[in-house]
One Martini backbone bead per residue (centre of mass of N, CA, C, O) as a GRO file, in nm:
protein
   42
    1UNK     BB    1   8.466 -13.854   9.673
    2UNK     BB    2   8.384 -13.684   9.912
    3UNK     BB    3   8.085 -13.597   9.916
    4UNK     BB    4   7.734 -13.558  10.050
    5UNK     BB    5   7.401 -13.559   9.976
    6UNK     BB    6   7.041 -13.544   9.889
    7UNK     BB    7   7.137 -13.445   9.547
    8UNK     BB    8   7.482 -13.466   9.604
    9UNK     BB    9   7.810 -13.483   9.477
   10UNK     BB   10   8.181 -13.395   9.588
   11UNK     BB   11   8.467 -13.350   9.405
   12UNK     BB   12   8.797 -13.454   9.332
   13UNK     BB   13   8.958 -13.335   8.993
   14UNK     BB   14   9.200 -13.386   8.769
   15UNK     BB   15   9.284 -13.222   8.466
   16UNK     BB   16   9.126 -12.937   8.459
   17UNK     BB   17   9.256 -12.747   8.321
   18UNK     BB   18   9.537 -12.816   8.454
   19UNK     BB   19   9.350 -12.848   8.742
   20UNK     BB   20   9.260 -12.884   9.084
   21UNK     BB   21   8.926 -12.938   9.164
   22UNK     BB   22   8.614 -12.871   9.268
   23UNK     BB   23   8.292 -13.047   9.235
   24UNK     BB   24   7.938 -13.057   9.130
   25UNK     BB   25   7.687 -13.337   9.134
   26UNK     BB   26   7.429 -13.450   9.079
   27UNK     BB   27   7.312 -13.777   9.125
   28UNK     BB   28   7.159 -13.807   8.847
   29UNK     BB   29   7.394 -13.789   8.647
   30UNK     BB   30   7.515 -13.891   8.323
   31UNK     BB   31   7.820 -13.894   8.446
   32UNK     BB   32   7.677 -14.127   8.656
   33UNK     BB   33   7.755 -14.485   8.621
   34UNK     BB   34   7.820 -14.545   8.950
   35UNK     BB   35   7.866 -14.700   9.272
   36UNK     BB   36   8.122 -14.784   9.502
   37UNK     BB   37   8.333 -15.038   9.692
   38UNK     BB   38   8.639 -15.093   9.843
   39UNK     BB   39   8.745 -15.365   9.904
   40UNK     BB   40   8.843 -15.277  10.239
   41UNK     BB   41   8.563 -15.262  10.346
   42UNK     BB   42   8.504 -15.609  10.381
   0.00000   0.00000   0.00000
């Protein structure tokens, strides 16, 4: 995830059709299985 608003997240993502694209999906998709934070955050 590079950024986010209140609607959506917006990632970059690699082997998209052989491809490095960014999309942008829902906060809400079904394709968005949880959030969450990096060990070294804490």
């Amino acid at each position: 995830m590079t950024s986010y608003d209140n609607t959506h997240v917006y990632t970059v993502e690699g082997n998209r059709s052989d491809q490095v694209k960014r999309l942008k999906y829902s906060r809400s998709s079904h394709l968005i299985w949880g959030y969450g934070y990096p060990d070294w955050v804490y």
